[in-house]
DOMI-680970 format. One record per residue (C-alpha): residue number from 1; x, y, z; residue in three letters. Coordinates in steps of 0.1 Angstrom, whole numbers. Layout:
residues N
SITE   k    px    py    pz   r
SITE NUM     X     Y     Z ALA
...
//
This chain:
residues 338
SITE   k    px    py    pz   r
SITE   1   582   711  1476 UNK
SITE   2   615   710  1490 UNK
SITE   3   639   688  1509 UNK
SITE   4   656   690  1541 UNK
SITE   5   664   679  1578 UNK
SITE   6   637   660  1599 UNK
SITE   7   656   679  1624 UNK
SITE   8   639   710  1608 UNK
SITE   9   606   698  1596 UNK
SITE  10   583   701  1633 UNK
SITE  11   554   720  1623 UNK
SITE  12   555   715  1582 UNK
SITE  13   537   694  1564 UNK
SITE  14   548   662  1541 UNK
SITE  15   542   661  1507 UNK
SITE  16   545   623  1501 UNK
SITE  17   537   589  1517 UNK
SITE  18   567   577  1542 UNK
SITE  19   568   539  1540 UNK
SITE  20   581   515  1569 UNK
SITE  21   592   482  1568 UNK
SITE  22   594   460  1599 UNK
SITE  23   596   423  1601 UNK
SITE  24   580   415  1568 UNK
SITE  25   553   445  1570 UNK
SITE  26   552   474  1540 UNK
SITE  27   532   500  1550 UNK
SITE  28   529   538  1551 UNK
SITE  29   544   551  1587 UNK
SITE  30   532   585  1578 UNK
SITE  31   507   598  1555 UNK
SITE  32   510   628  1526 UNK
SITE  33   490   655  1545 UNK
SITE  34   506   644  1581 UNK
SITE  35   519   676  1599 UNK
SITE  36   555   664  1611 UNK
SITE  37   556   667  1651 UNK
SITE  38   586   670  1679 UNK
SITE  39   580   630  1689 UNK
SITE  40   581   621  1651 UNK
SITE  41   616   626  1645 UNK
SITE  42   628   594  1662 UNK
SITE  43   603   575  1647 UNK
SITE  44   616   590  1609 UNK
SITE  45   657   584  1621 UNK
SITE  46   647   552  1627 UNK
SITE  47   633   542  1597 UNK
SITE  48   661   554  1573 UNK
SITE  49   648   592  1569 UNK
SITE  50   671   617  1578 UNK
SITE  51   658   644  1554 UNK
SITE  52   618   646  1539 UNK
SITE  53   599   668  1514 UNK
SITE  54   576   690  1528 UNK
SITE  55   556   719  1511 UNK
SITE  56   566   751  1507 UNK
SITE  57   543   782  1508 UNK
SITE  58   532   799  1471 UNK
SITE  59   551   775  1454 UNK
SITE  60   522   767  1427 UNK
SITE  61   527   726  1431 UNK
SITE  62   503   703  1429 UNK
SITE  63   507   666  1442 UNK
SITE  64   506   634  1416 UNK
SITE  65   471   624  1435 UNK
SITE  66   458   655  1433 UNK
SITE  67   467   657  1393 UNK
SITE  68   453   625  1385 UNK
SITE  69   418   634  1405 UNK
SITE  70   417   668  1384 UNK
SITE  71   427   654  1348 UNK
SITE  72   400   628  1358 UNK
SITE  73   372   657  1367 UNK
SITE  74   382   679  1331 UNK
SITE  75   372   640  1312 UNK
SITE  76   347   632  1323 UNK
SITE  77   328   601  1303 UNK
SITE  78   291   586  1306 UNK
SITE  79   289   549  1307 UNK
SITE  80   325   549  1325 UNK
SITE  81   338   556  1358 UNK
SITE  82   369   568  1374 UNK
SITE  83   391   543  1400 UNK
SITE  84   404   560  1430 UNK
SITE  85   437   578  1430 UNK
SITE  86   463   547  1436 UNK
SITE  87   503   555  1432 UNK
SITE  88   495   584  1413 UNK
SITE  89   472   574  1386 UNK
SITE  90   436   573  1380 UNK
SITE  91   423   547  1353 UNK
SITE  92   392   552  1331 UNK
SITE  93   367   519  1334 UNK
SITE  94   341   511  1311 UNK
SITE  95   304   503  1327 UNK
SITE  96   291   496  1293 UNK
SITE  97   298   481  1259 UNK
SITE  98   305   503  1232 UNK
SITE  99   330   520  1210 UNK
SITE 100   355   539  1226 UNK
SITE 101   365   576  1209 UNK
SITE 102   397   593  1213 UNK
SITE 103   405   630  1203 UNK
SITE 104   437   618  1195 UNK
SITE 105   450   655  1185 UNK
SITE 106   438   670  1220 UNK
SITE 107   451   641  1233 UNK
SITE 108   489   647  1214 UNK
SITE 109   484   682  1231 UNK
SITE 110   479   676  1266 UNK
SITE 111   502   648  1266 UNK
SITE 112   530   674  1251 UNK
SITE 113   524   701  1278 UNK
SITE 114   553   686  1303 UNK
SITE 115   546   663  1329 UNK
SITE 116   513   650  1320 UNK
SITE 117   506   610  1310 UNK
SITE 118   479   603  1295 UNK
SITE 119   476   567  1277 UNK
SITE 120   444   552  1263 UNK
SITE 121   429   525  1241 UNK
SITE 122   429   536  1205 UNK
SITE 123   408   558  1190 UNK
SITE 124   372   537  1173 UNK
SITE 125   379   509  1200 UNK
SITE 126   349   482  1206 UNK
SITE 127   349   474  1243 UNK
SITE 128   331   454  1265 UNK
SITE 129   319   467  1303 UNK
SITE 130   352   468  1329 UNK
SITE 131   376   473  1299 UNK
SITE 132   406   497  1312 UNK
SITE 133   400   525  1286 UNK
SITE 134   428   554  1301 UNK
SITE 135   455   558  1327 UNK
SITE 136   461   593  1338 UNK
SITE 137   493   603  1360 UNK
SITE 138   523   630  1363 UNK
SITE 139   555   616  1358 UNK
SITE 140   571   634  1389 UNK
SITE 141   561   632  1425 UNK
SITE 142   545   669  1420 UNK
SITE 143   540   695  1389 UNK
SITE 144   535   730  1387 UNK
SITE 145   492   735  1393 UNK
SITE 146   499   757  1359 UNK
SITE 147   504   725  1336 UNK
SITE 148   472   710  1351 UNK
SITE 149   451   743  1346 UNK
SITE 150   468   744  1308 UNK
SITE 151   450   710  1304 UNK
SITE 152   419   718  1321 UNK
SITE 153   416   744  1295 UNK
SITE 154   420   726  1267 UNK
SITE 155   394   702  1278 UNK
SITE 156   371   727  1283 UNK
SITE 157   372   734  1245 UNK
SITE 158   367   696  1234 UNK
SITE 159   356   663  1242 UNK
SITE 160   387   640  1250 UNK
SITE 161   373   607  1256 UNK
SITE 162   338   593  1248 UNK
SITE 163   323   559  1250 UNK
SITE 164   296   554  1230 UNK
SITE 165   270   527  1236 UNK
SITE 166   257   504  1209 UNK
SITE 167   223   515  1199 UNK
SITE 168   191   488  1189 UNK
SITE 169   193   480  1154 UNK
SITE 170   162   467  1130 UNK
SITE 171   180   449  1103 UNK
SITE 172   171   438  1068 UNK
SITE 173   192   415  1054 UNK
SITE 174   192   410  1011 UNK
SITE 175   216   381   999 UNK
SITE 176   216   383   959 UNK
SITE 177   225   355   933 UNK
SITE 178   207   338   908 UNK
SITE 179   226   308   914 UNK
SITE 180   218   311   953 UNK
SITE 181   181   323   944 UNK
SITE 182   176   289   924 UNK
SITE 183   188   268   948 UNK
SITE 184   219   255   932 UNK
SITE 185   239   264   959 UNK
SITE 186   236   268   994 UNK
SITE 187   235   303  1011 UNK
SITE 188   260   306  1037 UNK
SITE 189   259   343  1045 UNK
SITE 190   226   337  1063 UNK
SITE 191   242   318  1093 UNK
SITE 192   276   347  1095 UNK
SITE 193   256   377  1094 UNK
SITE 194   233   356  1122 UNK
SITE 195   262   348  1146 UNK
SITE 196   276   387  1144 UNK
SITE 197   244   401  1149 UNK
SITE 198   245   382  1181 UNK
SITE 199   272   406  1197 UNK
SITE 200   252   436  1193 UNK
SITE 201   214   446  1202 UNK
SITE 202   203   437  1169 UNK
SITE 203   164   427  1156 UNK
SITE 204   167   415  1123 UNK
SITE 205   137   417  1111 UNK
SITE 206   140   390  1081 UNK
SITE 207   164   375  1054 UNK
SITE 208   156   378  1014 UNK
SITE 209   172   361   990 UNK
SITE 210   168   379   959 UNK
SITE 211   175   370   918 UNK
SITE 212   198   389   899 UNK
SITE 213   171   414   893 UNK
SITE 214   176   449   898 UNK
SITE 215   134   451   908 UNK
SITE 216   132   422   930 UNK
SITE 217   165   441   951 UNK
SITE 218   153   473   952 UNK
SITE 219   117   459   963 UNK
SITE 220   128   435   987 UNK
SITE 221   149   467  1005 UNK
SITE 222   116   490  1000 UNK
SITE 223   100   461  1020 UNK
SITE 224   121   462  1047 UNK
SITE 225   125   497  1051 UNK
SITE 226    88   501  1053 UNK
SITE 227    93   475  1087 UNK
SITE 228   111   502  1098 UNK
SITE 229   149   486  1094 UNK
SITE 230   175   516  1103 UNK
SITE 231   204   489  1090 UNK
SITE 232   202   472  1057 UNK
SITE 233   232   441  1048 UNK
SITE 234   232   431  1009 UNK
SITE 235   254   404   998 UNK
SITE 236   260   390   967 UNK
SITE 237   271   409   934 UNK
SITE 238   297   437   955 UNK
SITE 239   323   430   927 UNK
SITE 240   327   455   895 UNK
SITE 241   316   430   873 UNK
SITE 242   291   446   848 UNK
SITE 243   269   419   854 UNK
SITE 244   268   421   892 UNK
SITE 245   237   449   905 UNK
SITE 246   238   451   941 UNK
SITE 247   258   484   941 UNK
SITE 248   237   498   911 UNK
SITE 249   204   483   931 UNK
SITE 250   217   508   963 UNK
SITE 251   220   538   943 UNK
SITE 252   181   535   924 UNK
SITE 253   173   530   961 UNK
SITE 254   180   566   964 UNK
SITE 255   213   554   987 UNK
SITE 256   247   577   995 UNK
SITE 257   273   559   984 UNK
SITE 258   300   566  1006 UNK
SITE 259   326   547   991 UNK
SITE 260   329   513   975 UNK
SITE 261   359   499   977 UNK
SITE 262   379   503  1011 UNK
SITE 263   417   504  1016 UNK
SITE 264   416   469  1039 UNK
SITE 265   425   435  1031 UNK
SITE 266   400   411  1035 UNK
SITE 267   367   431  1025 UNK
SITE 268   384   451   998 UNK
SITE 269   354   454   977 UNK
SITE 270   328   467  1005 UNK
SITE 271   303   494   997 UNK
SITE 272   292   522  1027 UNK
SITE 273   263   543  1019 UNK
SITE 274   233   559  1036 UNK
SITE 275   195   566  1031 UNK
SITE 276   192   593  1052 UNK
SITE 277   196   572  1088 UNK
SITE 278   195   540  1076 UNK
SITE 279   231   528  1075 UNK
SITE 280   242   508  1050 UNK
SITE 281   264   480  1039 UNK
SITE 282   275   460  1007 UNK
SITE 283   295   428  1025 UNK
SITE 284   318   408   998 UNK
SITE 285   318   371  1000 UNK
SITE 286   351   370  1021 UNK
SITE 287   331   371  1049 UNK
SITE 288   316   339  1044 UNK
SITE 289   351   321  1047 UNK
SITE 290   371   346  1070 UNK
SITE 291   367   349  1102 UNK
SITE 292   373   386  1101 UNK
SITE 293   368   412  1079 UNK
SITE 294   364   447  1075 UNK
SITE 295   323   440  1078 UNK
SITE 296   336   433  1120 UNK
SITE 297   358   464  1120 UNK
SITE 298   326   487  1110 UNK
SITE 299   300   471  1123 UNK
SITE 300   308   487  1157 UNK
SITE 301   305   524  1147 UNK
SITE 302   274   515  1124 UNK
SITE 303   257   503  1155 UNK
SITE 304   265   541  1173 UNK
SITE 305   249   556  1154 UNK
SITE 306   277   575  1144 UNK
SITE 307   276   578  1100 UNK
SITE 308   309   564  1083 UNK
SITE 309   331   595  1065 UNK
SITE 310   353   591  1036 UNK
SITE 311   379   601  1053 UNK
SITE 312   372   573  1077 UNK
SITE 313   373   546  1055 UNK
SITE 314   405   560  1037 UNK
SITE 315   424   557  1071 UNK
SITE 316   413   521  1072 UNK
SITE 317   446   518  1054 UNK
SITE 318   470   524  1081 UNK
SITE 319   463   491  1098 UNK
SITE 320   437   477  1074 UNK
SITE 321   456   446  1061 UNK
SITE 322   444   417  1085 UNK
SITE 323   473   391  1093 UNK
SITE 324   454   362  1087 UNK
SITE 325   466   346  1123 UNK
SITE 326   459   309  1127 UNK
SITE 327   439   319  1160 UNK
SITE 328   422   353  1154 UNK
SITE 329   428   381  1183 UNK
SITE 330   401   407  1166 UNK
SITE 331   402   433  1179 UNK
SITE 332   429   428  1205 UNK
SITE 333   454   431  1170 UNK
SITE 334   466   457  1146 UNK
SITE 335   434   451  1122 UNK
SITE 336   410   482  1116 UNK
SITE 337   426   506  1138 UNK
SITE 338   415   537  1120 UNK
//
């Protein structure tokens, strides 16, 4: 684009929005796109503009409006929509709930190529439906069409954004304890796991409380996987105590133990493994008496479907000790970004 005279512009075409204001009214006097014409010029003085920007011929520029609708087209994301174009950006909405990933390296790149801005929710984000996810926008009033094919290309490689619905869940829930088991105590894990379940589409199929018996576990999981369960919750026994078997009942059940212990304060002591498809998870008792706990920071990924990594639950450190706020935020808060 370049700048000069209305005097000179007849015949050439703006490249930007001209805005009038007149006894309390905003509004555009002349639109990007408008071809400028002989009687215009009076009408331009008299609103303040002596001089516009106008496009020039083979320069290779693309318009902010223009970028935003193309960075939208080269992400696209099912179960979200793009908003129209408005003062340059386009913003990602979410039409279902689910977990929100980032390719946060693709994401450094684009974002590094010049005058491309592109900010989004973090990477493993739970959202609900109309949750802002992305904002995409130049920083200038126009760019060089080469940055935007630069991006386009890289997008073309790899997935930037995905939202990724919650799937149905059949879950078998196993609470262990001889001193639960007898009766000596009430079982409050019953009532927790209940209440979270309720966020997600989740059929729990039963509840077993179980002895401190190595059979009666194992058995009571067999039984449950035989119903079909794709999601099995033990708790009870997740410390290293010698005498506590839930973690050695998950490994005779044939289990994948993909870690237990994870880097994250409370919910230190959870266990991650997987029988084939069937996700699951060894909750510590801090659940019971917290409000959150790493159990809410995983249970969103475990209902996508999507199978838990090492790596994964190392990076749970950065971020992974909960503040312990008198009102909890979760997940609006620094807690399980990962």
């Amino acid at each position: 684009m370049k700048k000069i005279p209305v005097e000179q512009a007849v015949g050439m075409t703006l490249c930007h929005d001209i805005t009038k204001m007149v006894d309390g009214f905003k509004g555009a006097a002349f639109r990007r796109g408008h071809v400028i014409r002989e009687e215009d010029i009076e009408e331009l003085l008299n609103i303040g503009k002596k001089t516009v920007f106008v496009w020039e011929e083979n320069a290779g520029e693309i318009h902010e409006e223009d970028c935003a609708l193309r960075m939208a087209a080269m992400a696209p994301v099912q179960g979200a929509h793009y908003t129209a174009p408005s003062e340059g950006k386009v913003l990602l909405m979410a039409d279902t709930r689910g977990m929100l990933r980032v390719d946060t390296e693709l994401l450094r790149e684009i974002n590094s190529i010049g005058d491309i801005t592109i900010s989004t929710l973090p990477d493993h984000y739970p959202v609900e439906s109309g949750a802002r996810l992305a904002s995409m926008r130049i920083v200038p009033l126009v760019t060089k069409e080469e940055q935007i094919i630069a991006a386009e290309r890289l997008c073309a490689q790899r997935k930037l954004l995905d939202l990724r619905p919650y799937a149905h869940k059949k879950i078998g829930v196993i609470i262990t304890g001889s001193e639960v088991y007898s009766g000596r105590i009430k079982d409050k894990f019953e009532p927790v796991v209940r209440r979270k379940m309720e966020s997600y589409p989740a059929e729990i199929l039963g509840v077993t409380i179980c002895d401190d018996d190595l059979d009666m576990i194992i058995n009571s999981a067999k039984a449950y996987l035989a119903k079909g369960a794709d999601f099995l919750i033990f708790t009870g026994g997740m410390s290293v105590d010698p005498d506590d078997l839930t973690p050695t009942a998950i490994r005779r059940l044939g289990a994948q133990v993909v870690s237990h212990g994870v880097p994250s304060q409370p919910g230190n002591m959870t266990l991650v493994a997987y029988l084939s498809d069937v996700a699951i998870l060894g909750v510590p008792g801090a659940a019971i008496s917290l409000p959150t706990t790493i159990f809410d920071v995983l249970l969103p990924q475990i209902f996508t479907g999507d199978k838990l990594t090492k790596d994964d639950l190392i990076r749970l450190g950065d971020g992974g000790l909960c503040q312990m706020c008198r009102a909890c935020h979760f997940p609006n808060c620094t807690f399980g970004r990962y």
